[in-house]
C-alpha angles and dihedrals in degrees: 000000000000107000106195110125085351143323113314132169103220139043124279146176133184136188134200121231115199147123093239143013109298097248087058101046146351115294128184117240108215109184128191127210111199116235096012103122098191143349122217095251116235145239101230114078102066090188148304117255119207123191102233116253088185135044111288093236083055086047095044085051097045097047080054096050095053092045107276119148117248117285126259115194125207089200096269100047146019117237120203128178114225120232089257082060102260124145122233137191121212111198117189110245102251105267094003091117125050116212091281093058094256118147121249110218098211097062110076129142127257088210128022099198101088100175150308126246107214118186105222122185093219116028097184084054092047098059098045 
């Protein structure tokens, strides 16, 4: 059996994703599982929601261009859903656009993950 983390009976990999080390900022853990084709994707995760290191319009063009469905805004962010079918939320980094939309070089975030939005059956439950 493989032992990292624990015993397991297949093998496995995993990668970070992050902007930094992990002791210095959030990073995503992404495992995969050989010979496992597809998972029924769940309920749970809502979206991920990253602080913008480039102009919007750069970001929107970019997420096309890799697949992402087109963007649908709620006035203060854009929402995009991911080939795989997530959902993500891009914020604008506070003072990184002037009025026209123009990005202002000196703003930029420390640390892109914003947040994540998790669905919970109890909420009282899931904060205890």
């Amino acid at each position: 059996p493989i032992t990292c983390n624990g015993a397991f009976s297949t093998a496995w990999s995993k990668t970070m994703v992050g902007y930094d080390t992990e002791d210095r900022a959030y990073a995503l853990e992404l495992t995969f599982n050989y010979g496992v084709t597809a998972y029924p994707r769940g309920e749970a995760l809502r979206d991920i929601a990253l602080r913008l290191r480039q102009p919007l319009l750069d970001a929107l063009t970019a997420a096309g261009e890799l697949g992402f469905g087109p963007a649908e805004s709620n006035g203060t962010s854009m929402h995009l859903t991911g080939p795989d079918g997530y959902r993500y939320v891009l914020l604008p980094t506070p003072g990184a656009e002037d009025a026209e939309g123009r990005s202002t070089p000196s703003a930029v975030a420390e640390e892109p993950f914003d947040h994540i939005r998790l669905r919970v059956k109890d909420l009282h439950a899931s904060i205890e």
